[in-house]
C-alpha positions as CSV (number, residue, x, y, z in Angstrom):
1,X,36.1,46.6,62.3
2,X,37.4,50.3,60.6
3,X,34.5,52.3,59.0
4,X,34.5,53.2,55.7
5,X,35.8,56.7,56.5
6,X,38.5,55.6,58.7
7,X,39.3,53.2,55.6
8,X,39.4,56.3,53.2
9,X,41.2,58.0,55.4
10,X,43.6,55.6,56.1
11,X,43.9,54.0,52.6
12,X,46.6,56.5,51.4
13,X,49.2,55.0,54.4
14,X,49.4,51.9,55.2
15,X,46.7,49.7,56.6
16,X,47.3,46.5,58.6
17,X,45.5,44.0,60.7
18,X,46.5,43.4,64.4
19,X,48.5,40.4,63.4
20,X,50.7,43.1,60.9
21,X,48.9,41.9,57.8
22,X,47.9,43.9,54.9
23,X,43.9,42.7,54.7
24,X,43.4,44.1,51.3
25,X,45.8,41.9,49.3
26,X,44.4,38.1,50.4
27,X,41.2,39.6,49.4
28,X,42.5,40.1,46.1
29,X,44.2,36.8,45.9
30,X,41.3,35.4,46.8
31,X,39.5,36.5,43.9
32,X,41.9,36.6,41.1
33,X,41.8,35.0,37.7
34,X,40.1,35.0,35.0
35,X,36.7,34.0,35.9
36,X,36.2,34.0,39.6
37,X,34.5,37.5,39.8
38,X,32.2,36.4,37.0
39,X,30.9,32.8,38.4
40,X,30.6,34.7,41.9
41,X,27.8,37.1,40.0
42,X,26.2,34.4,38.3
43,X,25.9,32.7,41.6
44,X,25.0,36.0,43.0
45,X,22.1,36.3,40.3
46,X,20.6,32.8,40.4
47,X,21.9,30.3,43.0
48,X,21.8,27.1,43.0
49,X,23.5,26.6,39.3
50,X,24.5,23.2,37.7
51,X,27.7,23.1,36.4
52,X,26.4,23.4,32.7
53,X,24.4,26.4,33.5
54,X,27.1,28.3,34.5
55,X,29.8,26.6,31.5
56,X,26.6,28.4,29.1
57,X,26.6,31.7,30.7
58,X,30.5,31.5,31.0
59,X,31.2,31.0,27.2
60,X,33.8,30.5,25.9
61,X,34.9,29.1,29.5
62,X,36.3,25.4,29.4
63,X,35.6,22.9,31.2
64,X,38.8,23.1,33.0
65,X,38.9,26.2,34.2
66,X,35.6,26.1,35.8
67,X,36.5,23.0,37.5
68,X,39.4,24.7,38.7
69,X,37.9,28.3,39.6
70,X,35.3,26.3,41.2
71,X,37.5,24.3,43.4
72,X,39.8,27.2,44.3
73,X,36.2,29.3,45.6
74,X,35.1,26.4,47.5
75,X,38.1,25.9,49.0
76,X,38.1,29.7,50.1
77,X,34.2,28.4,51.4
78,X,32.5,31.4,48.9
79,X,31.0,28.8,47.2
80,X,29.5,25.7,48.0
81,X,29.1,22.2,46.1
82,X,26.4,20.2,46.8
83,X,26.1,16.4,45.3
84,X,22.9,14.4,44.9
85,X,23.4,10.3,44.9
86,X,21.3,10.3,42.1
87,X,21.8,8.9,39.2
88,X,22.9,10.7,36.7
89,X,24.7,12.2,39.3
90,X,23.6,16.1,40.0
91,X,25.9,18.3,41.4
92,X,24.7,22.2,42.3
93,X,26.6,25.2,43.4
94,X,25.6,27.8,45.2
95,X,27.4,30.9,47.2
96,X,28.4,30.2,51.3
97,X,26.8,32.6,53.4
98,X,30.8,34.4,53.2
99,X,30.2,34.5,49.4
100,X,26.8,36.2,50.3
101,X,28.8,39.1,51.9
102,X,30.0,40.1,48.2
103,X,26.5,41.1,47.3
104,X,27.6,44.8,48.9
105,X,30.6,44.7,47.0
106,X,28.9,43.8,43.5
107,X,26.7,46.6,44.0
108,X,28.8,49.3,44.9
109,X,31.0,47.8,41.7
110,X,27.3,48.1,40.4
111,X,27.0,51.6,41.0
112,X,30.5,52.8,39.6
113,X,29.6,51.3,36.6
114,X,26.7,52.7,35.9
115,X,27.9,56.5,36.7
116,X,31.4,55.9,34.9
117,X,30.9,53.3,31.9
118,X,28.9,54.6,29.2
């Protein structure tokens, strides 16, 4: 794994994996749309969350996308889904031990924020 100096240094050429891959862009994928980055910080902050605690926080998100932003991050296993046989039926998500690795990221984003947004 590079360093985050030999990143910086090598960020302005470019920077592949072993296989000849670009490892920024997937990343980026991974994490696009509209509300991905936002449900990952909620998770971040309080985890487990019920799907309607996170449709509340995420107003005026519909039901639809958070199904589908949900799905899309548990398929890339950031998130998890856990469902209780109960009845009514009870279904929590909470961040995979990979989603857990964004907590660095959030708070560097954290930190830029707070020295360039007023």
């Amino acid at each position: 794994m590079m360093s985050y100096e030999e990143f910086k240094e090598k960020v302005g050429s470019v920077i592949l994996t072993k296989e000849g891959n670009c490892p920024v862009m997937p990343v980026i994928k991974m994490l696009q749309g509209k509300w991905k980055l936002q449900i990952l910080y909620e998770l971040c902050i309080k985890s487990p969350m019920r799907f309607g605690e996170l449709r509340k926080i995420l107003n005026p998100i519909t039901n639809a996308a958070l199904t589908n932003a949900l799905k899309e991050l548990e398929k890339d296993e950031l998130v998890l889904r856990t469902q209780f046989n109960e009845m009514p039926l009870r279904v929590e998500y909470s961040l995979t031990e990979k989603g857990k690795e964004l907590l660095p990221v959030f708070y560097a984003i954290s930190q830029w924020g707070l020295k360039y947004i007023p």
